[in-house]
PASEBA-1860 file (N, C-alpha, C; in nm, 3 decimals):
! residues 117
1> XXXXXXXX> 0.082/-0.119/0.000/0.000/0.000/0.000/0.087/0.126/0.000 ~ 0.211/0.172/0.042/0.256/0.247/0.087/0.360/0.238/-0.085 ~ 0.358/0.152/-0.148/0.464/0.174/-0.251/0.418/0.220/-0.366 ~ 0.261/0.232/-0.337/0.163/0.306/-0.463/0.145/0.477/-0.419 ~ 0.167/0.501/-0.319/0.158/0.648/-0.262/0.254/0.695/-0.298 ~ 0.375/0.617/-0.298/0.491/0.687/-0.330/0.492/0.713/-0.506 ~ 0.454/0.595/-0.593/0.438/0.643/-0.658/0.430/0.748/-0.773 ~ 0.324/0.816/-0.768/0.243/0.918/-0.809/0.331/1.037/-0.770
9> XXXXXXXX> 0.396/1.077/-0.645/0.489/1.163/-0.613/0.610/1.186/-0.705 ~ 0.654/1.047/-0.717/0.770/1.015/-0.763/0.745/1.073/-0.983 ~ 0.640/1.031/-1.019/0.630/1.041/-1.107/0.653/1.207/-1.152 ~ 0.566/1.296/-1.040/0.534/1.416/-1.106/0.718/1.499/-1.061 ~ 0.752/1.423/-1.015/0.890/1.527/-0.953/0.969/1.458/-1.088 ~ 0.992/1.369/-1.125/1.040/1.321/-1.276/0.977/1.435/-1.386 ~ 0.842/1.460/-1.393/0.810/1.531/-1.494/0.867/1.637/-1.477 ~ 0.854/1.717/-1.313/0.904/1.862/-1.342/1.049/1.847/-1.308
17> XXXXXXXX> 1.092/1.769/-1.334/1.241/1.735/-1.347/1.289/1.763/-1.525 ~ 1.223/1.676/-1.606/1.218/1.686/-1.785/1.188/1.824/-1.789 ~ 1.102/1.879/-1.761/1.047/1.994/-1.780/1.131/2.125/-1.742 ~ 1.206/2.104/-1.657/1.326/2.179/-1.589/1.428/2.162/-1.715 ~ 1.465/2.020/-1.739/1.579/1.997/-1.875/1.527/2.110/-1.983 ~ 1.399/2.074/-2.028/1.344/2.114/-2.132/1.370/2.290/-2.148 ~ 1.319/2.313/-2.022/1.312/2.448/-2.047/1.453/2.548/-2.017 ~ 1.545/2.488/-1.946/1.705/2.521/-1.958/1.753/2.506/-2.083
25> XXXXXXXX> 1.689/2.405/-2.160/1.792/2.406/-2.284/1.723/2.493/-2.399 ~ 1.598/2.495/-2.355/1.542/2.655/-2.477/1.631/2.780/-2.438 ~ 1.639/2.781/-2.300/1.677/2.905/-2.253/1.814/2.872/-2.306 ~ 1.882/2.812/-2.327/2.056/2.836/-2.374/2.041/2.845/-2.537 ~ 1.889/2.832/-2.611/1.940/2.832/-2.768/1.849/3.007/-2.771 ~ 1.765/3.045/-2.694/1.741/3.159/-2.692/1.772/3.293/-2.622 ~ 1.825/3.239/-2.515/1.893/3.395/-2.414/2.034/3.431/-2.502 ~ 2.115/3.323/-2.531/2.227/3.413/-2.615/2.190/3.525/-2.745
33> XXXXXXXX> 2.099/3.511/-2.784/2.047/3.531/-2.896/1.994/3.744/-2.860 ~ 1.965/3.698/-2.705/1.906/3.826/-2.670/2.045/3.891/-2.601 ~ 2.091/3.808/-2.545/2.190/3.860/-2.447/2.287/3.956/-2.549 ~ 2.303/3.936/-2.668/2.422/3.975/-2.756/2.278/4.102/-2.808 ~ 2.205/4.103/-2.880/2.102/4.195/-2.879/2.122/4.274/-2.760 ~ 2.105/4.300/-2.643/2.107/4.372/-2.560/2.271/4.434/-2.486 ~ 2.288/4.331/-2.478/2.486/4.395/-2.434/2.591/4.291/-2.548 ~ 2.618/4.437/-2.681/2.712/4.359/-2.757/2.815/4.366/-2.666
41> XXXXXXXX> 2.902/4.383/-2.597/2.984/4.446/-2.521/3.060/4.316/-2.445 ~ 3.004/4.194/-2.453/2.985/4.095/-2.330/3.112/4.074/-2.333 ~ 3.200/4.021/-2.220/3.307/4.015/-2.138/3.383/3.878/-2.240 ~ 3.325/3.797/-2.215/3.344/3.638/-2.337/3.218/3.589/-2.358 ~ 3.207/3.558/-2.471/3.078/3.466/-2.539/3.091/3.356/-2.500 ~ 3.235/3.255/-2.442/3.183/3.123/-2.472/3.147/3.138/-2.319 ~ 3.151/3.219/-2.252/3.132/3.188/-2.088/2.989/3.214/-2.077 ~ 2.897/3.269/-2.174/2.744/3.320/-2.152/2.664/3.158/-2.147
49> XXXXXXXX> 2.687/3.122/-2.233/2.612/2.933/-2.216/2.593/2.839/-2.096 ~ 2.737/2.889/-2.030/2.775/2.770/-1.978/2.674/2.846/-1.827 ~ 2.708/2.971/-1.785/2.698/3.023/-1.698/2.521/3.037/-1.700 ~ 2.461/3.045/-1.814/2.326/3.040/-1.821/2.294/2.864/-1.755 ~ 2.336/2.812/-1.814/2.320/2.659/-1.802/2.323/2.609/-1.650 ~ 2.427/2.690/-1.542/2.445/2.671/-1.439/2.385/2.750/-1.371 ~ 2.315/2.871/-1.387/2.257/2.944/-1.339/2.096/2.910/-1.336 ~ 2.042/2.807/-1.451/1.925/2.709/-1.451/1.914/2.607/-1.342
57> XXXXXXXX> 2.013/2.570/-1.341/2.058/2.437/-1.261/2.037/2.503/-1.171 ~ 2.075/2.555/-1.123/2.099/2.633/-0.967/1.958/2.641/-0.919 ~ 1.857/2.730/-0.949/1.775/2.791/-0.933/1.660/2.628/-0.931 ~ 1.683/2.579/-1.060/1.584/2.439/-1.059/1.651/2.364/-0.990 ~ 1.757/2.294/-0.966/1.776/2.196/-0.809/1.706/2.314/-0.661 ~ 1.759/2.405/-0.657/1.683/2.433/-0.515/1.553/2.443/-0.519 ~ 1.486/2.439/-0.631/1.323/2.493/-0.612/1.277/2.331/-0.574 ~ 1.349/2.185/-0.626/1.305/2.084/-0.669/1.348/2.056/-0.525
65> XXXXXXXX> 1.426/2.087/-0.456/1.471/2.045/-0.331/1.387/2.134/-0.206 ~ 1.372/2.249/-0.251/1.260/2.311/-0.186/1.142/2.281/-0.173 ~ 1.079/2.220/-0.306/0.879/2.128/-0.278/0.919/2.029/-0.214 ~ 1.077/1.928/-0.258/1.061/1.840/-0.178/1.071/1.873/0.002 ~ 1.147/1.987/0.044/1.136/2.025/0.179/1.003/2.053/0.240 ~ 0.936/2.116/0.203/0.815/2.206/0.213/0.741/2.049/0.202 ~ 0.695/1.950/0.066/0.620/1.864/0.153/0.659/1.733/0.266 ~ 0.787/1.748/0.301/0.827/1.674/0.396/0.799/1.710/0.550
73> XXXXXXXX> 0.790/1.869/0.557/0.781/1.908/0.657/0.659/1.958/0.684 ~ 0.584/1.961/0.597/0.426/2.016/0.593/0.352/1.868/0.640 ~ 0.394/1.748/0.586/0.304/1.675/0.633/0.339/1.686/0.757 ~ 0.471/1.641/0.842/0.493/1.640/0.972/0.404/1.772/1.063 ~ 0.422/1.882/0.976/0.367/1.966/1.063/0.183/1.953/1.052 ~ 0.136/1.887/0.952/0.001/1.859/0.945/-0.057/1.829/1.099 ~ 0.039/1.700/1.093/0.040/1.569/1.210/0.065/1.599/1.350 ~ 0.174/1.735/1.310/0.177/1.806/1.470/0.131/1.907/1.518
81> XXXXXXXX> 0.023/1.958/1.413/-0.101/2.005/1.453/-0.241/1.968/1.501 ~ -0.196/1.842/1.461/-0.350/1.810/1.486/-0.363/1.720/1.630 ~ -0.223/1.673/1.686/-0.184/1.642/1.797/-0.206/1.768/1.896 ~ -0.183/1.857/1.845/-0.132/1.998/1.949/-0.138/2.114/1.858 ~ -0.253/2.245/1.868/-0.258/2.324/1.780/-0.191/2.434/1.809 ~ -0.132/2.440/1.983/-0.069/2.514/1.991/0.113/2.522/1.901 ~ 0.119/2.456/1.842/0.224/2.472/1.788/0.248/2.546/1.666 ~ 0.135/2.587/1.625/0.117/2.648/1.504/0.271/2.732/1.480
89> XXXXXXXX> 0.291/2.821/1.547/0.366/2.933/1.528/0.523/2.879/1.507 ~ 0.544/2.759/1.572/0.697/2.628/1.499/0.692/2.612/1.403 ~ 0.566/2.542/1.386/0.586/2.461/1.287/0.561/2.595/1.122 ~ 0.537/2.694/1.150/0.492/2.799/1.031/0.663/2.823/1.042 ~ 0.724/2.886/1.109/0.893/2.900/1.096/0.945/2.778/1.028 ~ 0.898/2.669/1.067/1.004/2.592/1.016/0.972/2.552/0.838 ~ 0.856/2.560/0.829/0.828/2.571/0.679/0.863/2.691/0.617 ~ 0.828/2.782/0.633/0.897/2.908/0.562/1.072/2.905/0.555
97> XXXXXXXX> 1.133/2.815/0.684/1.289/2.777/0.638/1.326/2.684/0.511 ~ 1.214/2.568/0.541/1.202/2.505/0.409/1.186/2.599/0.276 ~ 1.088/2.679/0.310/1.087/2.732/0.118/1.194/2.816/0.108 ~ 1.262/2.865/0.210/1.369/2.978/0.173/1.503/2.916/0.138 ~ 1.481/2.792/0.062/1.590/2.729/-0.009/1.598/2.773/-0.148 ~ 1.481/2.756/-0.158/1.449/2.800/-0.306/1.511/2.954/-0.333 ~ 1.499/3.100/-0.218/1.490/3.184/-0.256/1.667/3.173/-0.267 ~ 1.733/3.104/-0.173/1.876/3.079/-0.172/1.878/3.027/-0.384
105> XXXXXXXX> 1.888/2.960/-0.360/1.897/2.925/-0.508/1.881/3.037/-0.633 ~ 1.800/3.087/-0.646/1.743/3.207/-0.687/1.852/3.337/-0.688 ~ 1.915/3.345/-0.590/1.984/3.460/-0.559/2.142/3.409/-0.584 ~ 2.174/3.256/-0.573/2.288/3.198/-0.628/2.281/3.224/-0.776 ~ 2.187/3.208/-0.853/2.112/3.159/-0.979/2.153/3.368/-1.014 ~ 2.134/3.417/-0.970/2.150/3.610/-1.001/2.276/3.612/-1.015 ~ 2.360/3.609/-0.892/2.462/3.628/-0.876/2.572/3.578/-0.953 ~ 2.572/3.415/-1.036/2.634/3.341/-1.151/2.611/3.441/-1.278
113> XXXXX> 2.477/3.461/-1.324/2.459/3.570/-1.413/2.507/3.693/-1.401 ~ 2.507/3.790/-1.293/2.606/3.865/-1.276/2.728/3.881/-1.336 ~ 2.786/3.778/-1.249/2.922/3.726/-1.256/2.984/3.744/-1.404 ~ 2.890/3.667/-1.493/2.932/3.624/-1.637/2.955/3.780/-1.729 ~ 2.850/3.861/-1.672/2.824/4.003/-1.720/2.703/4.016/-1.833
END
């Protein structure tokens, strides 16, 4: 029973896993395209790809590691609410630590782009 629950989880974090591939690799045959449109100027061309490419990565592993935080700790905190409602105000900190992986990522994910110029 428990290996069909998992399942269905497992499936959709695969999709927005492809879907993450998918849409990093549009973004590397179309952001150069703009990036040189907007700043001919750029520091090196072959470093704009790579740094886009890692700057995807970045941002999509923490967001993918972030739902997975957020529902790991949301169910627990479901469960330890409904034991004890006074806990509300823990268990809301400790999920908002969970999603602020993602914003980490995000701001790694700026700062690589930066970097590249």
């Amino acid at each position: 029973m428990m290996r069909a629950n998992l399942k269905i989880p497992t499936l959709i974090l695969a999709a927005a896993a492809v879907v993450a591939v998918g849409v990093t690799f549009l973004l590397m045959q179309i952001a150069p395209a703009v990036a040189q449109a907007a700043a001919p100027a750029a520091a090196n061309a072959a470093v704009a790809p790579w740094a886009m490419l890692s700057a995807a990565i970045a941002a999509g592993l923490a967001t993918l590691a972030a739902g997975y935080a957020v529902a790991v700790v949301g169910s627990a905190a479901v469960g330890a609410l409904a034991e004890k409602p006074e806990l509300l105000d823990r268990v809301l900190i400790l999920v908002g630590l969970a999603e602020g992986i993602a914003i980490y990522g995000l701001i790694v994910a700026v700062l690589i782009l930066n970097r590249a110029g």
